[in-house]
C-alpha positions in Angstrom: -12.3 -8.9 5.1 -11.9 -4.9 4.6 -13.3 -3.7 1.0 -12.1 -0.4 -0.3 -14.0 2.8 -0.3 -14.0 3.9 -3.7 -14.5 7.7 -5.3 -13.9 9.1 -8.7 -10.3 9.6 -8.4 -8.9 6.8 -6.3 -11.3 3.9 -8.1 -8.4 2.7 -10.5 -6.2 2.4 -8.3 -8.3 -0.4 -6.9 -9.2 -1.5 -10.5 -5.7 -2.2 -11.2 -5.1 -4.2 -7.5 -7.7 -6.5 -8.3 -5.7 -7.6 -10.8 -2.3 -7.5 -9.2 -0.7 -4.2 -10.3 0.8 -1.5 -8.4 -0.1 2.0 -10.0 0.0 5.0 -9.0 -1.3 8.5 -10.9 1.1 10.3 -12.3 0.6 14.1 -13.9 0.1 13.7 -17.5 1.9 16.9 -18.3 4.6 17.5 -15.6 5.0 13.8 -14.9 4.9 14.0 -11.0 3.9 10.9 -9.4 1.0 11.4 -6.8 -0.6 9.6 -4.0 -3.4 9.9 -2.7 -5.0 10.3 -6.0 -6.5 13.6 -6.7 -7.8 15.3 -9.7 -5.5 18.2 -9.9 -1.8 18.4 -10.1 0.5 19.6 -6.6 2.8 20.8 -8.8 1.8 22.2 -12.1 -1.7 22.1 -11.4 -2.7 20.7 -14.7 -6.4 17.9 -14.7 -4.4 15.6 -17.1 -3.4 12.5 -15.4 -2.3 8.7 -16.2 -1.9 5.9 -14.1 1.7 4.4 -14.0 2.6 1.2 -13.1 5.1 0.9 -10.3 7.9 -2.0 -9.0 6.4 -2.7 -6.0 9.4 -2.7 -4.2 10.3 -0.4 -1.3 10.9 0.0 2.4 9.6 0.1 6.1 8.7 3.6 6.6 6.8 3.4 9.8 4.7 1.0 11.4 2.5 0.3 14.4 0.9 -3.0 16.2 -2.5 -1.9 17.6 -3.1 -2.6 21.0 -6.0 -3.6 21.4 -7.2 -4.0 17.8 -8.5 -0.8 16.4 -11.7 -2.9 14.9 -13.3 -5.3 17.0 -13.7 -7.7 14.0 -10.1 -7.9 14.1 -9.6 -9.2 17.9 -9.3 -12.8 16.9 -5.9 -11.9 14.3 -4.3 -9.9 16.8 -1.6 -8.8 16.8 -1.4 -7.4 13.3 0.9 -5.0 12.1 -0.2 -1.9 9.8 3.4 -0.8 7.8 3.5 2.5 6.0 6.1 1.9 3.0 7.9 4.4 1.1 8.1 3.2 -2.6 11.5 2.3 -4.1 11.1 4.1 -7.2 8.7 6.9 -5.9 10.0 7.8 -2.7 8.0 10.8 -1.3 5.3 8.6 -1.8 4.1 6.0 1.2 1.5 3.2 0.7 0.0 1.4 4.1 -0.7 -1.9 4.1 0.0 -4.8 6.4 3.1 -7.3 6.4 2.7 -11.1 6.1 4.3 -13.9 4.9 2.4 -14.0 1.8 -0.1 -12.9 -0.4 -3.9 -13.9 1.4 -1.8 -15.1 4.4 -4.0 -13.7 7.4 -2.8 -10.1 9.2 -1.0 -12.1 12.4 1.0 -14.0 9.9 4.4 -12.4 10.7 5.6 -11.9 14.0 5.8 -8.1 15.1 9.1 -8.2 16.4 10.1 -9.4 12.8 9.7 -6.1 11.5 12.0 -3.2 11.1 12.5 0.2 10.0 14.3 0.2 6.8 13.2 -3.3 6.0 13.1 -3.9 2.0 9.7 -5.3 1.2 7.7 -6.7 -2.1 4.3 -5.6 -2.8 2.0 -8.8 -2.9 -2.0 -8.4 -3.4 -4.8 -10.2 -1.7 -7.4 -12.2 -3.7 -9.5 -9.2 -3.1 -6.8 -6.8 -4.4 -5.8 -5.6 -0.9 -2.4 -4.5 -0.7 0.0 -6.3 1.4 3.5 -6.2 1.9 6.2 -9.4 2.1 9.5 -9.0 3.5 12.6 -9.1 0.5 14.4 -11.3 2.6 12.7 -13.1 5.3 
């Protein structure tokens, strides 16, 4: 099982996934949402940030089926997708995760040629606060 890397900025993020909540930071002056988290401001360039909780809900952006597996520790699940999703109520920002059938369900859970641009998904967590994606309507 993959654990997160963790720095200064992006360690919340993780802190709120292990306990099931999407956030993302958000500029605590200008209020522009921002991922990956960083300690200045694109846009206004101010230090002050929060994080925001987000729905969770969102879209197929991209996606690719690795052939072969990118990590040999992964041969045995494959294939496995990798889905880049563009948030619902963030849109310029896009989270990567996998797609499955629920949350813990292993990576080759969901069949590859299930999956489609534009497809609305559900933000689900691993019990190791990974974030995974489930289809809205399977």
């Amino acid at each position: 099982m993959l654990s997160p890397v963790t720095d200064a900025d992006g360690a919340p993020f993780w802190e709120y996934a292990a306990r099931g909540e999407l956030r993302v930071q958000a500029c605590a002056d200008c209020g522009e949402l921002r991922f990956p988290p960083r300690p200045c401001c694109p846009h206004c360039q101010s230090f002050a940030s929060e994080w925001r909780r987000v729905g969770g809900q969102g879209r197929i952006w991209s996606y690719v089926v690795p052939h072969p597996p990118l990590l040999p520790e992964y041969a045995e699940q494959a294939p496995y997708n990798v889905v880049v999703v563009e948030l619902a109520d963030a849109p310029r920002i896009r989270l990567v995760g996998n797609l499955v059938t629920g949350p813990d369900a292993p990576l080759d859970s969901l069949s590859p040629d299930r999956i489609r641009i534009g497809a609305k998904v559900q933000a689900v967590f691993s019990g190791g606060g990974l974030l995974q994606w489930v289809l809205e309507r399977p």
